[in-house]
TORMARMAR-643744 format. One record per residue: x, y, z of N, C-alpha, C, O in turn; residue in one letter. Coordinates in pm, whole numbers, plus 50000, padded with zeros to 5 digits. Layout:
REM residues N
XYZXYZXYZXYZA/...
***
This chain:
REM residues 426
954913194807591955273185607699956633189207758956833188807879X/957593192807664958833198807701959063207207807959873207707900X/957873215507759958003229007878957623227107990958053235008074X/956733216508033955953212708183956723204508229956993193408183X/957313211708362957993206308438956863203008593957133194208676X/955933209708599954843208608704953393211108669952963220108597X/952703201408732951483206408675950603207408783951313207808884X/949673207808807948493209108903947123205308923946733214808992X/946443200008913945233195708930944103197209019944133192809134X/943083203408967942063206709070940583198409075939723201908994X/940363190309146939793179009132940643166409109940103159009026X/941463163209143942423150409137941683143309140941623137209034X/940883139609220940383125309232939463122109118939573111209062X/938333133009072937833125708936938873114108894940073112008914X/937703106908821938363095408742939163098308639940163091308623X/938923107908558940053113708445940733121108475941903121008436X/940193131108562941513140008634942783126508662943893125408612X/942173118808750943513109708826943943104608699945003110508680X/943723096208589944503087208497945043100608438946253100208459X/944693114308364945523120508308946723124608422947843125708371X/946653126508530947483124908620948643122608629949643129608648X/948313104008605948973096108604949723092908494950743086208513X/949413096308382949993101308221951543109308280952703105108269X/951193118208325951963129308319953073122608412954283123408390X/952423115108531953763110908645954733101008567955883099008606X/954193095008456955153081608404955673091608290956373086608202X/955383105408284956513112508195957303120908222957923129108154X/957223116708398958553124608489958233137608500959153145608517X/956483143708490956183155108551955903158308667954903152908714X/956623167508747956053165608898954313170508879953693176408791X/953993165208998952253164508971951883164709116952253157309208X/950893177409114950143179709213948993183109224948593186209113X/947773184809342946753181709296945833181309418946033174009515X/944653190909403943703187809530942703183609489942523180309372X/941473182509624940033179309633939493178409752940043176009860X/938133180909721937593183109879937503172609987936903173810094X/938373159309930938653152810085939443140310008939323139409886X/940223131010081940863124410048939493112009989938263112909982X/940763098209947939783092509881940493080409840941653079709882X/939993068709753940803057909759941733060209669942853055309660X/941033070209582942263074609447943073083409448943893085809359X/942863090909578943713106509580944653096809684945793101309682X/944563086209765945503078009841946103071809744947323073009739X/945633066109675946883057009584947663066109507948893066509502X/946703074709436948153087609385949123093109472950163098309433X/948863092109564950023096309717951103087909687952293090909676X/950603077809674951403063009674952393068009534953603069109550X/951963069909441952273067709312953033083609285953303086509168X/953293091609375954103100809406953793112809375954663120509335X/951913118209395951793131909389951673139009503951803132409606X/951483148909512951733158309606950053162909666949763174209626X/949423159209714947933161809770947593169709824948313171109922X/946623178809818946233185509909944613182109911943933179409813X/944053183310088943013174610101942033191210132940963190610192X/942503202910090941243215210074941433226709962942533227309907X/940993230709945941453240609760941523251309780940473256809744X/942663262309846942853266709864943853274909755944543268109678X/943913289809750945053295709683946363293909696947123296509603X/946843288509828947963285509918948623272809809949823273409784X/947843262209749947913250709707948813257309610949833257709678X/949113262609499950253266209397951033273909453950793283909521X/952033268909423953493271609420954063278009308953543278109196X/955223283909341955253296609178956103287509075956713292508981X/956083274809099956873266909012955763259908881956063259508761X/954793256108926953443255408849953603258208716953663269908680X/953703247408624953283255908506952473255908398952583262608295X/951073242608448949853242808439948763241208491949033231808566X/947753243308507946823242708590945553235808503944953241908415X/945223220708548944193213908473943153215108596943543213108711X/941703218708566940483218908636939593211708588939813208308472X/938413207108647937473200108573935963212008529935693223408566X/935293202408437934253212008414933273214708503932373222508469X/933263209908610932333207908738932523223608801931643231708831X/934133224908810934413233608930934203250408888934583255508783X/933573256808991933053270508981934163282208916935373280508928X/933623293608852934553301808812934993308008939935923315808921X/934753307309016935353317709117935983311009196936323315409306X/936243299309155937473287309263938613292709309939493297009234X/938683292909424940303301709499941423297309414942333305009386X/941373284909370942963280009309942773282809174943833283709112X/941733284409106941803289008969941563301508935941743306408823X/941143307009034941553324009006942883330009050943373340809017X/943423319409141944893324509165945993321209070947033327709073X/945803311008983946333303108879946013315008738946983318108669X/945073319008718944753329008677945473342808660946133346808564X/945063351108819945953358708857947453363008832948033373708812X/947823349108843949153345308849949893344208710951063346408677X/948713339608636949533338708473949783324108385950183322408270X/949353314408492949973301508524948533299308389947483305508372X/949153288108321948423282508197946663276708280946473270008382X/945873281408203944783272008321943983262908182943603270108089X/943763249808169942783243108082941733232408124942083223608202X/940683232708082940233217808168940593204808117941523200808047X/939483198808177940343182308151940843182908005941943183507952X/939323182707955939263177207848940213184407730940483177107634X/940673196407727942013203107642943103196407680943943192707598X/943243193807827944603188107873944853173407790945983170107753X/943453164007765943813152307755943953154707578944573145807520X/943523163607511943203164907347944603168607316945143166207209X/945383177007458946953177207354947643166607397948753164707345X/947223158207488948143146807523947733134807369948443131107275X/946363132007401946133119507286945903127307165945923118207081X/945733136207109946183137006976947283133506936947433133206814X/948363130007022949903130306935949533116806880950233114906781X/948833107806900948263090706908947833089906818947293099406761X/947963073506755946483070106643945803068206770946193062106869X/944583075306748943413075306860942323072206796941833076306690X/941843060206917940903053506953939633057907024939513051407127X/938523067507005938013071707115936733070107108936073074007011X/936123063007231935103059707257934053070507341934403074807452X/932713074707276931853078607324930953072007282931023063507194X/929473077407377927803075307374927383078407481928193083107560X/926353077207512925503081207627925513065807746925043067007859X/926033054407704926013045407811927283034007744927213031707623X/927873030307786929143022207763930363018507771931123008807777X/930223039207768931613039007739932693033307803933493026607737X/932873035407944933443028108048934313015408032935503012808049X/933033007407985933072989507911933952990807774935142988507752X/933062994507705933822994807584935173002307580935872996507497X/935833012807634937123017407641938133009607689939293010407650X/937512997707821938282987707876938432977207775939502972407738X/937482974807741937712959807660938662963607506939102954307438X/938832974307478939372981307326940832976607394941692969707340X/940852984007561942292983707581942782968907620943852964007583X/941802962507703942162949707699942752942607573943842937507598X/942312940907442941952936307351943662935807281944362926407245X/943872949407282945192956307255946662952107311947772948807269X/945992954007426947192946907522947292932507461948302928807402X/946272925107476946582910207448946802908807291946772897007256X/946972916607204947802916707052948742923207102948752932907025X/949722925607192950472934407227950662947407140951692951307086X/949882950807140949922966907085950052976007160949842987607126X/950472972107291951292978707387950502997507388951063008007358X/949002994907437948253009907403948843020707490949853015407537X/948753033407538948113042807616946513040007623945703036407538X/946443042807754944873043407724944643049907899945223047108004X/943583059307867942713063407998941143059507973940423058707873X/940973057408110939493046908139938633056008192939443063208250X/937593060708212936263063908282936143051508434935363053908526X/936893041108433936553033408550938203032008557939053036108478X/938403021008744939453013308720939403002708674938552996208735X/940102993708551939922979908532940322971208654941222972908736X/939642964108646939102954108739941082947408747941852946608843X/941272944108604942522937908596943482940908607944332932008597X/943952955208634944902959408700944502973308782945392981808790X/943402975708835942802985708962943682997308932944363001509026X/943813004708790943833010308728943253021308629942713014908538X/943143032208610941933038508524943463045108380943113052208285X/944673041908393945593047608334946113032808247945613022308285X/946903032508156947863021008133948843028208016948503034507917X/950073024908063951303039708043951563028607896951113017207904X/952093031807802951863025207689953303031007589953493043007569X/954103021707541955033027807428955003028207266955993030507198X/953823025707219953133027207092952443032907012951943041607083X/952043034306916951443048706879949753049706882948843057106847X/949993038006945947783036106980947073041107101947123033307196X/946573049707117946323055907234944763052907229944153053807122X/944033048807365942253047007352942103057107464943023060407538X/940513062807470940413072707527939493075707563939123083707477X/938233074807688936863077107691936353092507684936333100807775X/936063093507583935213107507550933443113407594932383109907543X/933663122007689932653122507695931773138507685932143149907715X/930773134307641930133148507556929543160807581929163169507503X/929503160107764929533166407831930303181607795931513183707780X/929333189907789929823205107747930403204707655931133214207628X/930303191907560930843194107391932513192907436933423196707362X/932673187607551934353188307624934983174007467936203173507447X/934263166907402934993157907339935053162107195935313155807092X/934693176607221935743181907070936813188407065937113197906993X/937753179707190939243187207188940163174407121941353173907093X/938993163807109939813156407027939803152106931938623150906898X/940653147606833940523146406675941163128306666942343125506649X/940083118606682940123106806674940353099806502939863103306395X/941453087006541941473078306397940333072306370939603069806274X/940393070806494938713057606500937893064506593938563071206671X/936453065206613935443070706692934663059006695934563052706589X/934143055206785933493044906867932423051806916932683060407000X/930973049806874930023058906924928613046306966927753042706886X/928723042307097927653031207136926283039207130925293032107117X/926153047807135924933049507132924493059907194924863061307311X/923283073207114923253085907212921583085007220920763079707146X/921483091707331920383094207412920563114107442921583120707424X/919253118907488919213128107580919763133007702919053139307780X/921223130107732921603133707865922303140907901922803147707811X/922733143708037923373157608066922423167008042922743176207966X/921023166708102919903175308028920263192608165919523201408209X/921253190408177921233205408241922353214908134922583227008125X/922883202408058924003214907936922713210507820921883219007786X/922683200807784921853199507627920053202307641919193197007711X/920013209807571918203216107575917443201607498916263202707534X/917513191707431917083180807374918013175207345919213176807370X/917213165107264917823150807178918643162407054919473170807089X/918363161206969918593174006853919953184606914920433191306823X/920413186207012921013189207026922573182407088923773184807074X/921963175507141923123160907181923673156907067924843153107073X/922983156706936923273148306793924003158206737925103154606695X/923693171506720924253176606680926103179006708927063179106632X/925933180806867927503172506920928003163906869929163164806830X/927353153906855928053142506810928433141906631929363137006567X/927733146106609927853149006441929453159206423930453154606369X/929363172906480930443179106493931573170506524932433170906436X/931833162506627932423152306670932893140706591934073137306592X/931723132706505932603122306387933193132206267933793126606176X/933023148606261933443151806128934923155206159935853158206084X/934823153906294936913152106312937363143706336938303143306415X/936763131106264937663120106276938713124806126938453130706021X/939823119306179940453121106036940073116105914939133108405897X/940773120405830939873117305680939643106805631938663103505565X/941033097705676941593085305616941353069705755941923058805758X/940063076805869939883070305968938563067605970938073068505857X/937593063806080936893055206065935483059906194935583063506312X/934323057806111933233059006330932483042306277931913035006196X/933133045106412931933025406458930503027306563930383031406678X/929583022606470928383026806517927443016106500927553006106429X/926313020406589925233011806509924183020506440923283027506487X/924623017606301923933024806187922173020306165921543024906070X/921593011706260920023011806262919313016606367918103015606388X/920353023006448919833027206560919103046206515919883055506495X/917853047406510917163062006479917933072606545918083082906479X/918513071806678919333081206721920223088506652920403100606661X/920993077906555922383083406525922203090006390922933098806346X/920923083806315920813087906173921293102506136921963106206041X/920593111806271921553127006218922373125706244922993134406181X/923513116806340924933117006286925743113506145926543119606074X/925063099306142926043093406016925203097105876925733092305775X/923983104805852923813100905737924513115705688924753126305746X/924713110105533926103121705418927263122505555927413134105592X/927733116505600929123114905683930313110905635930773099505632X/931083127505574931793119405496933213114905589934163121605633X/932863100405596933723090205683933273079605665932073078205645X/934163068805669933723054205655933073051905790933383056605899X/932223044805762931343041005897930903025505848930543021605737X/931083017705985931323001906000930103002306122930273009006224X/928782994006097928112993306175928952980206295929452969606256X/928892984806432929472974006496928362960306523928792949806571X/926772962506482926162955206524926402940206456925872929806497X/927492941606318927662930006258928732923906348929302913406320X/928902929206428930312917906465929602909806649930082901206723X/928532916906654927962908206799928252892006767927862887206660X/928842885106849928752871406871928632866906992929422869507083X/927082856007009926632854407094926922842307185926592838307297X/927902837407058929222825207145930312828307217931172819607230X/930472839207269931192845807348930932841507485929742839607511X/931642839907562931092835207687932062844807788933182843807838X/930912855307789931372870007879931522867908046931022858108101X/932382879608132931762873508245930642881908314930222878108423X/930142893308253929272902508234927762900708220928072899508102X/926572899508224924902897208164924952908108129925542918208166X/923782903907998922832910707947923522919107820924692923007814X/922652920307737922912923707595923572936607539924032939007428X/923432947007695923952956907612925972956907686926922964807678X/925722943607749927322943507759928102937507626929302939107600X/927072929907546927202919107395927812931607317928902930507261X/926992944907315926642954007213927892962607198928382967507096X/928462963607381929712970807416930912960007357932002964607324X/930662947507349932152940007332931642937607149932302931507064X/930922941307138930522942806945931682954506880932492953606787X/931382964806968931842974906915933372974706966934032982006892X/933852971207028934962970907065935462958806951936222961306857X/935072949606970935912940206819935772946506681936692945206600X/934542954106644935062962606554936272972906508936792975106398X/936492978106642937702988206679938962974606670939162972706550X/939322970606706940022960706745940222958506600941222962706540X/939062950406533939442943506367939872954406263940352951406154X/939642968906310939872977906190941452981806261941902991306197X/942182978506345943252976906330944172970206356945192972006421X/943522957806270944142944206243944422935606342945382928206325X/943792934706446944122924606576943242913006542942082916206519X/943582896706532943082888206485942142884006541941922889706648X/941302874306509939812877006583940272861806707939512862006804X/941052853106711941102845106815941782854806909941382850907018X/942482864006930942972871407007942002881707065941952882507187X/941402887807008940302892707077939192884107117938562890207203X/938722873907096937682864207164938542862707293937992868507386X/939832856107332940502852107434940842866107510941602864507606X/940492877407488940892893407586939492892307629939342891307751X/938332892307550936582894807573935962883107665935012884607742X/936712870907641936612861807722937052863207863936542857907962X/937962870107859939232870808001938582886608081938742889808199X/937662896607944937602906308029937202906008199936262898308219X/937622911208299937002912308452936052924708471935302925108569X/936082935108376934792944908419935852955308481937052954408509X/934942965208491935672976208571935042983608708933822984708720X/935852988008795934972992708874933653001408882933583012508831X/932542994708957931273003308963930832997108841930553008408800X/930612992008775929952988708630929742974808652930682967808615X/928632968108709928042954408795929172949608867929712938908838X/929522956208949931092952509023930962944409152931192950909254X/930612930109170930392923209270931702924609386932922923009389X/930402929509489930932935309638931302922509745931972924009848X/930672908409693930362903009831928852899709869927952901109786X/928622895509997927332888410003926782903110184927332910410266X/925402898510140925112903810303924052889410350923432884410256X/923932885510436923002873210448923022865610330921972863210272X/924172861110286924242852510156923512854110053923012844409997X/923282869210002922682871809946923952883709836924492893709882X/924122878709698924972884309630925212899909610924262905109551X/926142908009640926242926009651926752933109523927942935909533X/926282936109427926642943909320926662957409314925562962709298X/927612964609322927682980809261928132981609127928942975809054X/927022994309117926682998208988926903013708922926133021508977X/927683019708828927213031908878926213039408751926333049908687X/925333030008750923963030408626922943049108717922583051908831X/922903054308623922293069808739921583077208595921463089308574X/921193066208508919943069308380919643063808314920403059008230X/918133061208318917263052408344917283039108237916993027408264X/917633043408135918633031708039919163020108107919073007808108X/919913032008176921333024408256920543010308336920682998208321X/919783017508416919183013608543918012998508438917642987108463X/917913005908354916842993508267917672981308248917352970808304X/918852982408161919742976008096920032965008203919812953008189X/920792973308357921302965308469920602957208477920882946208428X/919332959408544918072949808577917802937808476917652925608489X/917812945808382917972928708232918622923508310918072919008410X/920242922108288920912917508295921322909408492921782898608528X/920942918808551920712910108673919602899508669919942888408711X/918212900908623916992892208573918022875008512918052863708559X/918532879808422919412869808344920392862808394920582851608346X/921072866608479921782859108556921172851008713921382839408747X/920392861508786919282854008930918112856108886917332864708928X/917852846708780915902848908699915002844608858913902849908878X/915512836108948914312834009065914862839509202914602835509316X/915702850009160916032857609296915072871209279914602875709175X/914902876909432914172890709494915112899509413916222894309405X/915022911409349916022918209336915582931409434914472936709431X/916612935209514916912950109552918072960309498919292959309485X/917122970509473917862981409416917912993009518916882996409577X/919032998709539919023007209605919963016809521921143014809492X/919033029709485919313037809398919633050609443919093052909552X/920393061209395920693078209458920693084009321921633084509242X/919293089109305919633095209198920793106309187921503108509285X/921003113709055922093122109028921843135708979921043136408884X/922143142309005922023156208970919783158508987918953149408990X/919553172408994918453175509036917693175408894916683169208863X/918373183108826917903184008657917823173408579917143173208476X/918563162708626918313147108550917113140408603916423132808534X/916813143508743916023137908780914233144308757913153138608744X/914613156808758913423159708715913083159008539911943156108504X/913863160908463913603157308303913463147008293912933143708187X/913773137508375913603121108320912963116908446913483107208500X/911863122508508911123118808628910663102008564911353091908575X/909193103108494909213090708465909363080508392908463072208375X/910613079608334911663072208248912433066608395912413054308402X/913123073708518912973065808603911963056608719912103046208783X/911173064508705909873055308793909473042808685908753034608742X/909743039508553909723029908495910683023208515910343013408580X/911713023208494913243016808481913283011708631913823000908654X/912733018808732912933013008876911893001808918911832993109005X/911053006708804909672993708886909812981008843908862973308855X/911172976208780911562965508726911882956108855911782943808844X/912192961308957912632957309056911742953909182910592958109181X/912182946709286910802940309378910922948309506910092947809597X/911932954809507912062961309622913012974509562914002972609491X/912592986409597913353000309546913963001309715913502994809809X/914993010109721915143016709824916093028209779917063026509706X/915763038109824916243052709763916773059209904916383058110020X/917973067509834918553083809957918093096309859917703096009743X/918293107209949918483114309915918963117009739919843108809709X/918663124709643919753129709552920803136409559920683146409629X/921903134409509923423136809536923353150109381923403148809259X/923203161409469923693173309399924663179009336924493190109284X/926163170709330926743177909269927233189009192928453188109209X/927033199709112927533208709055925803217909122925793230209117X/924683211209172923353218009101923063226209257923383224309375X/922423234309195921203241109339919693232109298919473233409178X/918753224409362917363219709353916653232209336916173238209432X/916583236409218915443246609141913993240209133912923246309124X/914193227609138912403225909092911513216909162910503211109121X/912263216909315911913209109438911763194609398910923187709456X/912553189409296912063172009306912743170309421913603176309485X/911913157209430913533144209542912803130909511911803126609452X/913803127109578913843111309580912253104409574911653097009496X/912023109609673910653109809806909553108109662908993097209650X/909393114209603908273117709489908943104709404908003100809334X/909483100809391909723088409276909553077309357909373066309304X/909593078609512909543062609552907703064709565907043054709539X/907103075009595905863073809549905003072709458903803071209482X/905613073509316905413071109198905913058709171905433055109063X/906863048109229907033037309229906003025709323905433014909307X/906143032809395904763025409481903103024809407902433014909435X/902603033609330901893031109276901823021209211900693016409201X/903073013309133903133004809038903052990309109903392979609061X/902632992409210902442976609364903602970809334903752959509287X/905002984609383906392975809425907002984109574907362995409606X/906892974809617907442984309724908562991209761909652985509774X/908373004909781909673013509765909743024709925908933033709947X/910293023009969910833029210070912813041910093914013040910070X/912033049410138913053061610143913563065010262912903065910365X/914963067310250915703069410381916753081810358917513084210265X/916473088810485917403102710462919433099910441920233106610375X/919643090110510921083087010517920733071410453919733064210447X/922413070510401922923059610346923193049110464923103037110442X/923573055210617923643045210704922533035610722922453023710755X/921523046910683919943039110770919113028910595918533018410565X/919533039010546919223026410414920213012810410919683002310373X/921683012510449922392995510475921662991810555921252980310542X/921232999010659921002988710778919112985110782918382980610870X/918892989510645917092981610595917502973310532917072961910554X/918272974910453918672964810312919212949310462918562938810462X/920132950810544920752944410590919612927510627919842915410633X/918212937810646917582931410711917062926110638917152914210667X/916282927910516915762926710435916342913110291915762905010219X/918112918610318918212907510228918842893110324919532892110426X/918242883910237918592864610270919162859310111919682865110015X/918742845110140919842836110028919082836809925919212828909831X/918112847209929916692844309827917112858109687916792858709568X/917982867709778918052880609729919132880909664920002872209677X/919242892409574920662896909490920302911209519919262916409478X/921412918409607921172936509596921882942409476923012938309450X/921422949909417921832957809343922052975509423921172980509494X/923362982409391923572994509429923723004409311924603002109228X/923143012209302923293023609166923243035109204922713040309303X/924033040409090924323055309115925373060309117926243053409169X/925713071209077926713080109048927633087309168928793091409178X/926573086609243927563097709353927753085609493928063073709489X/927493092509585928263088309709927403072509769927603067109877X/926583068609675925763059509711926573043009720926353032609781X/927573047509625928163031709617929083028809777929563018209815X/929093042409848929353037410011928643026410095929163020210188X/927463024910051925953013010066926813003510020927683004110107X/927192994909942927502987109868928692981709950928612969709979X/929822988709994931062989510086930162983610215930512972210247X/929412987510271928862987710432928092973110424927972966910530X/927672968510324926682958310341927362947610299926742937010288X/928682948210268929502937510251930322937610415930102928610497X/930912944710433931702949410607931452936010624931732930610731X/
***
């Protein structure tokens, strides 16, 4: 840390790019940082005093530079990371950057295939209100301070890990928080069996004298925890259903389970965490109420597998049991969508009205011609009606019409879809 006087960032705006970011600015590192277009988070880091650049160019480093953090998304042949390269300049991705920052920490770190987000907020919530004064970086912004960072002077650091390219074995956690794994990211992991196996590698670096919180009846994890030599605390004993969340549906119960586990194994009293779990506000994109369109309630979501998308729907069901629900979904990546073709045409037919864009490609080339188009016709079979629109403009302005005081919209998805959600509130 001594030696970095500048650092650099390629992809700023990711959500972890920006909070590790923001780590570094509250430790008086100058910090700079592009992406392919400005954004609400690459504007507030402006604010918060980095240096932006809104195209990624070689031009972007300066010979003062004296690390270069990238994400795992971005191509080997990136102009700024081959010049960073070139140049000599340290290059690591996120996830090394954040493993030498929070290792110095008793660390807290939360992974699984759906949660994490929730559960990393509520650990840090929880903390704060025992004043244990955390570090902590979020996967979302909390709702409660529109934040994904919280700069911290104590030795407890929380941390959302995620398993993506095995990127969460740069860190060596006190406590491991593991909600629950599934099959995903099916364009790095070839199966289930192989996801576990990550994760297994993953609790055997928790430290010796530390701890994984799990749910130990769940069949998934069994090749993780069984002969694990680590104490393991199932979190499903600590669900309490007298909690009065401001969240639906059970697998938000399951996320604030495991988080009071984390919480009780280092000693925060249990009326103090009921009154943080009580007070939690949610974080952005994770059932994040937008507003009304025709008095009809606007939720963004950023649920983009098919779990996700199941789970939401509970939990919207549970809160408007005699409202229409609309979902308007973008799927994510091309390879998710085709491995889990119908795991989503199930998870969507929960709903009374689908409305779909395009899929949002990110990192992928469409190798195996799915789209959208083929799932809202595989949803229509199931006598729900589902309709497809090439732009996000022309899908607000169906939804617009479509919803009254009868409806609750739901918006999901990972990529550029939660712009829907913004427009139908306007």
């Amino acid at each position: 840390m001594e030696k970095i006087k500048h650092i650099h960032f390629i992809g700023i705006g990711g959500i972890g790019m920006s909070a590790l970011a923001r780590f570094y600015l509250h430790e008086g590192v100058r910090v700079s940082g592009s992406d392919r277009a400005p954004s609400d988070i690459t504007r507030a880091l402006e604010k918060e005093g980095v240096t932006f650049f809104d195209s990624q160019v070689a031009s972007n480093l300066s010979e003062d530079i004296d690390m270069v953090v990238y994400t795992e998304a971005m191509a080997s042949d990136h102009p700024e990371l081959l010049a960073a390269r070139e140049g000599g300049i340290k290059t690591v991705n996120y996830f090394e950057a954040l493993g030498e920052v929070a290792n110095q920490y008793y660390l807290i770190a939360v992974a699984g295939a759906h949660g994490k987000t929730t559960t990393t907020a509520m650990i840090t919530d929880i903390l704060e209100e025992a004043s244990y004064d955390p570090t902590a970086i979020i996967g979302s912004l909390r709702s409660k301070t529109g934040s994904n960072f919280r700069a911290g002077k104590s030795k407890y650091a929380v941390v959302e890990a995620c398993e993506y390219k095995r990127d969460f074995l740069s860190l060596k956690p006190d406590v491991l928080v593991i909600t629950n794994i599934e099959h995903e990211h099916v364009d790095y992991y070839k199966d289930l069996l192989d996801v576990q196996t990550a994760f297994r590698t993953f609790a055997e670096q928790v430290d010796e004298e530390g701890l994984v919180i799990a749910n130990v009846s769940d069949p998934n994890l069994q090749y993780v925890l069984n002969g694990l030599d680590r104490k393991v605390v199932d979190y499903k004993n600590f669900i309490d259903l007298s909690l009065k969340l401001r969240q639906p549906g059970m697998h938000v119960r399951l996320d604030a389970a495991a988080a009071v586990a984390a919480a009780a194994s280092v000693g925060v009293e249990e009326h103090i965490i009921k009154t943080a779990l009580e007070n939690f506000a949610g974080t952005w994109r994770r059932f994040q109420y937008k507003g009304e369109v025709n008095n009809a309630p606007v939720y963004d979501d950023y649920a983009h597998h098919p779990t996700e998308i199941a789970v939401t729907i509970a939990g919207v069901r549970e809160l408007y049991p005699d409202k229409k629900l609309i979902v308007v979904f973008q799927p994510h990546t091309y390879t998710r969508t085709k491995e889990l073709f119908n795991d989503f045409v199930t998870a969507l037919s929960k709903a009374d009205l689908v409305v779909m864009v395009p899929i949002y490609a990110a990192r992928e080339v469409n190798l195996s011609g799915v789209s959208s188009e083929q799932i809202i016709k595989a949803v229509a079979k199931n006598d729900i009606k589902a309709i497809h629109f090439h732009t996000l403009a022309a899908a607000a302005d169906y939804v617009k019409d479509e919803a009254d005081k009868d409806s609750v919209v739901v918006v999901m998805g990972a990529g550029e879809v939660t712009n829907v959600a913004s427009q139908l509130v306007e």
